[in-house]
Structure formats: C-alpha cells, structure tokens
Biopython code that builds the backbone (N, CA, C, O; Angstrom):
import numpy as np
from Bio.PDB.StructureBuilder import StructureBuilder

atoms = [
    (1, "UNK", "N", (140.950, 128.666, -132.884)),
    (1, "UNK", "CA", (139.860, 129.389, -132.238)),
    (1, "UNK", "C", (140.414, 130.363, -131.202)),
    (1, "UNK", "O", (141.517, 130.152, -130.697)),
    (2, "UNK", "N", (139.490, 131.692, -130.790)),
    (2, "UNK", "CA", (139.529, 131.911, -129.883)),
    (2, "UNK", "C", (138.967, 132.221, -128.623)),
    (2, "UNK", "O", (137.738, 132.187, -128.565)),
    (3, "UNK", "N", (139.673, 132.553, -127.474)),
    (3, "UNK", "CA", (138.796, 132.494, -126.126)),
    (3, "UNK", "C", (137.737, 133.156, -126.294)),
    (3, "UNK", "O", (137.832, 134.027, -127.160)),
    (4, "UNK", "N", (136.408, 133.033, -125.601)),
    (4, "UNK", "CA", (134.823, 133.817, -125.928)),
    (4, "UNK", "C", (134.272, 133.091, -125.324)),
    (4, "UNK", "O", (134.671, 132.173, -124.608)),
    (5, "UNK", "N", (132.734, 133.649, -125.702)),
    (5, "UNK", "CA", (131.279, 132.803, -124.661)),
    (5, "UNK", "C", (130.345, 132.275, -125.852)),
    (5, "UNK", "O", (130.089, 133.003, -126.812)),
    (6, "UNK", "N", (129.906, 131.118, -125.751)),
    (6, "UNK", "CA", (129.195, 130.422, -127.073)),
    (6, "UNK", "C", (127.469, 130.670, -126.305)),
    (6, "UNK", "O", (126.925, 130.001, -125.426)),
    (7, "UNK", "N", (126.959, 131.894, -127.060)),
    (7, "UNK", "CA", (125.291, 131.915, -126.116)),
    (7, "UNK", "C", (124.440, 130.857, -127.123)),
    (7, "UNK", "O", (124.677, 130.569, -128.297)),
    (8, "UNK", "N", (123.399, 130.401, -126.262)),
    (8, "UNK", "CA", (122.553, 129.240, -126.742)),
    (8, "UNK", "C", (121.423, 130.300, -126.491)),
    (8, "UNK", "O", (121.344, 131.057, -125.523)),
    (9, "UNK", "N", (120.366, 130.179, -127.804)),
    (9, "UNK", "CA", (119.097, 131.188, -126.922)),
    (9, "UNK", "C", (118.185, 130.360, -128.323)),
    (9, "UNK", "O", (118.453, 129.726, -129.343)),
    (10, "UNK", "N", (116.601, 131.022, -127.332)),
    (10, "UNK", "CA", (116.064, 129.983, -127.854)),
    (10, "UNK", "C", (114.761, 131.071, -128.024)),
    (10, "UNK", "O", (114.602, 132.106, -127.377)),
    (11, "UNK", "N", (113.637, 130.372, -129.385)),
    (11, "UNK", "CA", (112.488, 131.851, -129.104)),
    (11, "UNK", "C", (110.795, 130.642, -129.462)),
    (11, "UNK", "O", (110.635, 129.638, -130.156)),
    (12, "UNK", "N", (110.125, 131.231, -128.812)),
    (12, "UNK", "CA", (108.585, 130.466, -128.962)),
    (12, "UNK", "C", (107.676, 131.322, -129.485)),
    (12, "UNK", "O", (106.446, 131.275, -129.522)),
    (13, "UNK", "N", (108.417, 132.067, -129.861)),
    (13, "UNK", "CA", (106.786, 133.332, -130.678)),
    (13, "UNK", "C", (107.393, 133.591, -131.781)),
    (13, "UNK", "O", (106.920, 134.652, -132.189)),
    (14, "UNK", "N", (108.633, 132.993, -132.903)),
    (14, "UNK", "CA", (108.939, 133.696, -133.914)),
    (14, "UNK", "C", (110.522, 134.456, -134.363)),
    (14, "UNK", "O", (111.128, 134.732, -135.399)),
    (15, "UNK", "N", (110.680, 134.554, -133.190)),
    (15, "UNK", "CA", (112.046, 135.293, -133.086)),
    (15, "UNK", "C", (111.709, 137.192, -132.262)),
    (15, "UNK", "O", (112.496, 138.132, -132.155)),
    (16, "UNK", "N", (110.554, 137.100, -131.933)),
    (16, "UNK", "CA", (110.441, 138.262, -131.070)),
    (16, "UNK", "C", (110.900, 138.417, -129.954)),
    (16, "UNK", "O", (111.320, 139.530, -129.638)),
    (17, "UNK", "N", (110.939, 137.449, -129.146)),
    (17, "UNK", "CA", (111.560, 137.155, -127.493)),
    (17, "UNK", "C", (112.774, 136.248, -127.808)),
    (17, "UNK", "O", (112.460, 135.137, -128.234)),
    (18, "UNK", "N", (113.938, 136.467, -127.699)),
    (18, "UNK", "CA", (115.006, 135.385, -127.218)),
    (18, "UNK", "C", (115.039, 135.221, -126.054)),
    (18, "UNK", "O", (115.052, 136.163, -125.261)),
    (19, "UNK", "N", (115.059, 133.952, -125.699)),
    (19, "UNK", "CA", (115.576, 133.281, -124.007)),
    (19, "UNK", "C", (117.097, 132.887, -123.849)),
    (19, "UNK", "O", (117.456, 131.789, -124.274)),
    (20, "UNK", "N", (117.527, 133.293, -123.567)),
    (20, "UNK", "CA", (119.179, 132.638, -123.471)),
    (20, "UNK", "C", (118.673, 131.135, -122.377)),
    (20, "UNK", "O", (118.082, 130.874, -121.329)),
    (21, "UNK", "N", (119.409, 130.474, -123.535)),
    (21, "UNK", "CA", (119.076, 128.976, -122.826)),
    (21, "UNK", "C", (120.529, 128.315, -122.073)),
    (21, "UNK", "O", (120.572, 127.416, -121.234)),
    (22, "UNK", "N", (121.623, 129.049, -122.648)),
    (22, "UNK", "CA", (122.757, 128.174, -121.698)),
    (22, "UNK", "C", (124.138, 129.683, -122.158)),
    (22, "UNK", "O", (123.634, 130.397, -123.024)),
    (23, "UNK", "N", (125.007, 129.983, -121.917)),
    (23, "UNK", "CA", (125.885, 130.575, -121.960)),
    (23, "UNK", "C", (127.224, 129.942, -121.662)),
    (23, "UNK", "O", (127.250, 129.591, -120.482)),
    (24, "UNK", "N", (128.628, 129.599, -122.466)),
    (24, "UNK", "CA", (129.580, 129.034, -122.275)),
    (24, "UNK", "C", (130.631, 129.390, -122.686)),
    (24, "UNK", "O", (130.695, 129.937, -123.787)),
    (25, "UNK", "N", (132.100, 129.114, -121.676)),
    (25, "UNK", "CA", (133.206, 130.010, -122.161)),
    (25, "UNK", "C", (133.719, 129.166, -122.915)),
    (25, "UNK", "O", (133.733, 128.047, -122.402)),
    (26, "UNK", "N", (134.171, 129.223, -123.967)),
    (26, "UNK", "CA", (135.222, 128.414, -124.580)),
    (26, "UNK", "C", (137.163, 128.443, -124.381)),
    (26, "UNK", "O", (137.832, 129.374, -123.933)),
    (27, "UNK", "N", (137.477, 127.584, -124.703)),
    (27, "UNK", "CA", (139.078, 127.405, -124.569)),
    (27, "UNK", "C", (139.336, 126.917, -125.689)),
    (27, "UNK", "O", (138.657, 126.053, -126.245)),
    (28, "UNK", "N", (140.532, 127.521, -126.204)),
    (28, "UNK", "CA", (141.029, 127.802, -127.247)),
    (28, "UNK", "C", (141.628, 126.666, -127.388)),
    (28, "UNK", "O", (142.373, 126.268, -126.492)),
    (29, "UNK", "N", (141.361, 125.715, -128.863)),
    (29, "UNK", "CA", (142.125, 124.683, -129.354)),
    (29, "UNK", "C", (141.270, 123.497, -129.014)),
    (29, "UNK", "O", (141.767, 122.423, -129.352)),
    (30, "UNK", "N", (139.965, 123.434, -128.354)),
    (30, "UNK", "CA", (139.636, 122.295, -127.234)),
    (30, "UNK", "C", (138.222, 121.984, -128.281)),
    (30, "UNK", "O", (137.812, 122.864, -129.038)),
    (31, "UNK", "N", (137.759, 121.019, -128.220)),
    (31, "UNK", "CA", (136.445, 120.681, -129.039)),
    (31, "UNK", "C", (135.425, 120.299, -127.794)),
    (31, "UNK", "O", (135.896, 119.674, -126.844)),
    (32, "UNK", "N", (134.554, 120.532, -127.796)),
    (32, "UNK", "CA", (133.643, 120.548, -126.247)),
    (32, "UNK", "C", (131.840, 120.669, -126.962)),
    (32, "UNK", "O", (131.216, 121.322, -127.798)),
    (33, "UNK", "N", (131.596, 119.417, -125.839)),
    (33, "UNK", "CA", (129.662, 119.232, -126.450)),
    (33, "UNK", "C", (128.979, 120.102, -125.159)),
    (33, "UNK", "O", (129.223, 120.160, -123.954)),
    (34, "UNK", "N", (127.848, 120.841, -126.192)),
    (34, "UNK", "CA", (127.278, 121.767, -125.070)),
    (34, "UNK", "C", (125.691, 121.147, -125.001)),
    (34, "UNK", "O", (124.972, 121.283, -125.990)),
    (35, "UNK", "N", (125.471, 120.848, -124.471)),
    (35, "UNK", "CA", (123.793, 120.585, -124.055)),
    (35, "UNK", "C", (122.973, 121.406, -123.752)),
    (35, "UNK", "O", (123.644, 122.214, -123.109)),
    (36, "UNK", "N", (121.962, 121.766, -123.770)),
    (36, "UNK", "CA", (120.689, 122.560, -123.056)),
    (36, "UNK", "C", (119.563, 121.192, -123.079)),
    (36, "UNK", "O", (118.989, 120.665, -124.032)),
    (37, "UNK", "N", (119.533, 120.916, -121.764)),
    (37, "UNK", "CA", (118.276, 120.094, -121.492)),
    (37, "UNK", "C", (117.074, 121.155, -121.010)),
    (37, "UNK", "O", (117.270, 121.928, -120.073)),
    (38, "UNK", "N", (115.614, 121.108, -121.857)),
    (38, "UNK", "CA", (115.218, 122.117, -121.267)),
    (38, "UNK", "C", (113.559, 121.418, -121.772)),
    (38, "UNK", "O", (113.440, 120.823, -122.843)),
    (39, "UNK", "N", (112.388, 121.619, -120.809)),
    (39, "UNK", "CA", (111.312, 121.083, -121.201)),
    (39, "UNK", "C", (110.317, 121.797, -121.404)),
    (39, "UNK", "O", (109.778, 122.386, -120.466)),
    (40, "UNK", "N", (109.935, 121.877, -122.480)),
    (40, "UNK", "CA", (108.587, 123.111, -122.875)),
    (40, "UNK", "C", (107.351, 122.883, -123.959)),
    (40, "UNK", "O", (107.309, 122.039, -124.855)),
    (41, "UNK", "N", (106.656, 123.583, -123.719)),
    (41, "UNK", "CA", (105.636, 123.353, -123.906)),
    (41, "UNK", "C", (105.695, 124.478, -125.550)),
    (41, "UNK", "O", (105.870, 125.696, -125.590)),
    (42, "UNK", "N", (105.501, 123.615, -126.603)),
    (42, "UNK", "CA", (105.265, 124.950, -127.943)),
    (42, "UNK", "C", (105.333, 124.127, -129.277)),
    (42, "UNK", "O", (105.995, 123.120, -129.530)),
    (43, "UNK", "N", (104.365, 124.919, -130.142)),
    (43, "UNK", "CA", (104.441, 124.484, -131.615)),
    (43, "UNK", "C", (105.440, 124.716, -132.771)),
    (43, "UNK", "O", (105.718, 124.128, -133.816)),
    (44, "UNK", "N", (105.969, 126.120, -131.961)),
    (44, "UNK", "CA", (107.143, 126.215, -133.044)),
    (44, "UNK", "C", (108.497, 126.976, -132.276)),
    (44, "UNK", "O", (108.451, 128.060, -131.696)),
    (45, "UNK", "N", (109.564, 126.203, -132.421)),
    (45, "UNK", "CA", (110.915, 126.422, -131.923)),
    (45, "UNK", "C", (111.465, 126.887, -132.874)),
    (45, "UNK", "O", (111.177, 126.463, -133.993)),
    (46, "UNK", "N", (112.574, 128.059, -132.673)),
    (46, "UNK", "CA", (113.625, 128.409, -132.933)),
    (46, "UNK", "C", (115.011, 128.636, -132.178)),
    (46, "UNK", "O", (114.992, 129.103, -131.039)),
    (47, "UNK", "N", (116.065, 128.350, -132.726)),
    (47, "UNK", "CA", (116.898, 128.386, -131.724)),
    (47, "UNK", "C", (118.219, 129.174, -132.760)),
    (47, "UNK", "O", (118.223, 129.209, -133.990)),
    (48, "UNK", "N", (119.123, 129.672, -131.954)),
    (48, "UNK", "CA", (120.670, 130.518, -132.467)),
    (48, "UNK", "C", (121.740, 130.409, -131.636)),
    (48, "UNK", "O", (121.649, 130.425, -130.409)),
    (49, "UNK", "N", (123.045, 130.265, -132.430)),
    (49, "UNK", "CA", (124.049, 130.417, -131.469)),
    (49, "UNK", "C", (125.017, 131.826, -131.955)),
    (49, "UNK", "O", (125.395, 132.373, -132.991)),
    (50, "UNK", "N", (125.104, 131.959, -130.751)),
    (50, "UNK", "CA", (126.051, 133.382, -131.142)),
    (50, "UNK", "C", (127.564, 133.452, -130.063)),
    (50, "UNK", "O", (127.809, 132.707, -129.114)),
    (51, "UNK", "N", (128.229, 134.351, -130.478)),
    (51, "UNK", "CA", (129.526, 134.227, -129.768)),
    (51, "UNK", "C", (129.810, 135.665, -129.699)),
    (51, "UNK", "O", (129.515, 136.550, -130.503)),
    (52, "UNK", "N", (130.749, 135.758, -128.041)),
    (52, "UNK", "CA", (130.982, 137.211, -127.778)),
    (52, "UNK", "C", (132.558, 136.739, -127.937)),
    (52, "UNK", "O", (132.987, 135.588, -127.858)),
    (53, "UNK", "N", (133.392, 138.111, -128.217)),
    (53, "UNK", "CA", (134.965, 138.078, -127.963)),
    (53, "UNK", "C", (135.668, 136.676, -128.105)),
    (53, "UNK", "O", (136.476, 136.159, -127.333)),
    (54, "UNK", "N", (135.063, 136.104, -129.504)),
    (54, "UNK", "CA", (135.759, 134.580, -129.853)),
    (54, "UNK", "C", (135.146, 134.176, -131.180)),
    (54, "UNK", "O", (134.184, 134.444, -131.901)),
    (55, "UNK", "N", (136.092, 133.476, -131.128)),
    (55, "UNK", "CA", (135.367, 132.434, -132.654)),
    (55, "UNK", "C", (135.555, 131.215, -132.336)),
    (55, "UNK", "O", (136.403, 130.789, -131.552)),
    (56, "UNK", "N", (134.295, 130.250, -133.296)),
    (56, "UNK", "CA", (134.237, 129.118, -132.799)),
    (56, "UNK", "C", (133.501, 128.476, -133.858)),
    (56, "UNK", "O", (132.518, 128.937, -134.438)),
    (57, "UNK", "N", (134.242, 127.028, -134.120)),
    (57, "UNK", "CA", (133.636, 126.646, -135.357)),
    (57, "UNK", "C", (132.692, 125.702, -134.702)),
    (57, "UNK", "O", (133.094, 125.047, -133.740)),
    (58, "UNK", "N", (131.361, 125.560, -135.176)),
    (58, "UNK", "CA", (129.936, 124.700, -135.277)),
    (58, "UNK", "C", (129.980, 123.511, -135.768)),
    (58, "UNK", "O", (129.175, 123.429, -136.696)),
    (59, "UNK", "N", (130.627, 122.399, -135.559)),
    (59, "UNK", "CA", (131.108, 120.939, -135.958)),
    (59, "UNK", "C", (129.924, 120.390, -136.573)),
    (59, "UNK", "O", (129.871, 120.013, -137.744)),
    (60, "UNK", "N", (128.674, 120.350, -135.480)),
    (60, "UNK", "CA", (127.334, 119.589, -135.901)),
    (60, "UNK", "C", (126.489, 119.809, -134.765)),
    (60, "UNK", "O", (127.018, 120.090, -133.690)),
    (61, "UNK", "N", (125.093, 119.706, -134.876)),
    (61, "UNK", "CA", (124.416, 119.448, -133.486)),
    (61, "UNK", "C", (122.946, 119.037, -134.074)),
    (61, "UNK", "O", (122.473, 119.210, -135.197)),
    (62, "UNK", "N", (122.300, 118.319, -132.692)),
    (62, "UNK", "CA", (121.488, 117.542, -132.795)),
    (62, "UNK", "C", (120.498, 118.335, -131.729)),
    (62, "UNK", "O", (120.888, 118.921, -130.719)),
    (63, "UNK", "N", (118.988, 118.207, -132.232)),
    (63, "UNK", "CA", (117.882, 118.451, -131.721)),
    (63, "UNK", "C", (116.931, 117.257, -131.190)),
    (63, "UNK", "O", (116.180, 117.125, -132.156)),
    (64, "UNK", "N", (116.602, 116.507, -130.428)),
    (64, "UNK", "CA", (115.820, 115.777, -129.650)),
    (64, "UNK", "C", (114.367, 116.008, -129.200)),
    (64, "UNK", "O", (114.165, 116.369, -128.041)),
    (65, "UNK", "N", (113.457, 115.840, -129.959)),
    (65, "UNK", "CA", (112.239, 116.129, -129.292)),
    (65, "UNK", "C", (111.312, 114.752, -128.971)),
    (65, "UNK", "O", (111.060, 114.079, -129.971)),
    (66, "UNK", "N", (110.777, 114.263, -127.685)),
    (66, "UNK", "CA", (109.867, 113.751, -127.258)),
    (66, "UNK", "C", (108.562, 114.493, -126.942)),
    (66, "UNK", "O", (108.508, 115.613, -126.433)),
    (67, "UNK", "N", (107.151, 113.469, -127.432)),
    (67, "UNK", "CA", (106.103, 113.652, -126.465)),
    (67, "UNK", "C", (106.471, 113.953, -125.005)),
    (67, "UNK", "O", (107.502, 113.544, -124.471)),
    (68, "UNK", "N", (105.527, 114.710, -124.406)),
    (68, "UNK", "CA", (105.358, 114.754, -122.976)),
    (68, "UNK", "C", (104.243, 114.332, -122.429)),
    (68, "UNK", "O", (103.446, 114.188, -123.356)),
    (69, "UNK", "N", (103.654, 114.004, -121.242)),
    (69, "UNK", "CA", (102.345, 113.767, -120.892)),
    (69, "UNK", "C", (101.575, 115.402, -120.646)),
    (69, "UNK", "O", (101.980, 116.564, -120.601)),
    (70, "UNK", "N", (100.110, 114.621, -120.515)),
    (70, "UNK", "CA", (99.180, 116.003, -120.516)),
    (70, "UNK", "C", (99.389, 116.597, -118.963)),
    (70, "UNK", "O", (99.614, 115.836, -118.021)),
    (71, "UNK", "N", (99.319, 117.582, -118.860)),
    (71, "UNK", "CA", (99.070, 118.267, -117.951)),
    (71, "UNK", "C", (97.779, 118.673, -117.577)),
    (71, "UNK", "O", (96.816, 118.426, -118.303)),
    (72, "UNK", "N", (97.658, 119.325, -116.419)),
    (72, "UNK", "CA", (96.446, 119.159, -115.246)),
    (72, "UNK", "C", (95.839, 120.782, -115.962)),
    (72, "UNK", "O", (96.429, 121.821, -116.260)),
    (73, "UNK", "N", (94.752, 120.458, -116.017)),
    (73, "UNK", "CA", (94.022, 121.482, -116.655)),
    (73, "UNK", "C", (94.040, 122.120, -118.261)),
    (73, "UNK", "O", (93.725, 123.208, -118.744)),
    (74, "UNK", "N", (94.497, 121.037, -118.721)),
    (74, "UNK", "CA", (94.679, 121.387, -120.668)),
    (74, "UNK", "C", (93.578, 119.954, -120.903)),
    (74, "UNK", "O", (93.259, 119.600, -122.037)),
]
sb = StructureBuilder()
sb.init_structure("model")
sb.init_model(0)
sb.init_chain("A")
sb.init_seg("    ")
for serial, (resi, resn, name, xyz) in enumerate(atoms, 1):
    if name == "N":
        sb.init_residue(resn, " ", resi, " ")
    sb.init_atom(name, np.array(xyz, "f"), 0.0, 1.0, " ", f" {name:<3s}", serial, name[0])
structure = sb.get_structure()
C-alpha cells in the first residue's frame, strides 16, 4: 500500500448530498480498523469509501444498526 487519506462519507437523500463522516491517513504496510460511530435519524443509507494520494485494500467491514427511542415531538 500506499501513504493517503481513506474518506468515509455517508448520504440520506440518495447520493445527492455526501457528508464526510470520518477522514484517515493511512501508513503504509499497517492493517488498521476505522470506525464512524454516528447516530441518525433515516430510511435509507448509503455510504462510500474513497482514497486521496494512496491505495488501500478494503479487507471487510461491518454495518451495525439499532432501534433508537422516540423523540420529543415525532
């Protein structure tokens, strides 16, 4: 691999708006778990990873979704 930034971004309307959800540098040769803990409210997720000035291989990753409680005025 080489040195670069692994962007995490994330979209709730489709892929019209990306949010960059986490941004990370990588080091060359090193295997490293990236997290985005993030809590939201939506029916349909999409998410992408992209890389600037590096390469980086995608081993595996896991998505986690829980219920949340209701909120005040829904």
């Amino acid at each position: 691999t080489v040195s670069g930034s692994i962007i995490l971004q994330y979209t709730r309307d489709g892929g019209t708006t990306w949010k960059t959800g986490k941004t990370v540098t990588t080091n060359t040769g090193k295997v490293r778990e990236i997290r985005l803990k993030k809590q939201m409210r939506t029916k349909r997720l999409m998410w992408r990873v992209t890389a600037t000035d590096g390469q980086f291989d995608l081993l595996g990753y896991e998505v986690d979704i829980s219920a949340g409680g209701e909120s005040k005025g829904e």
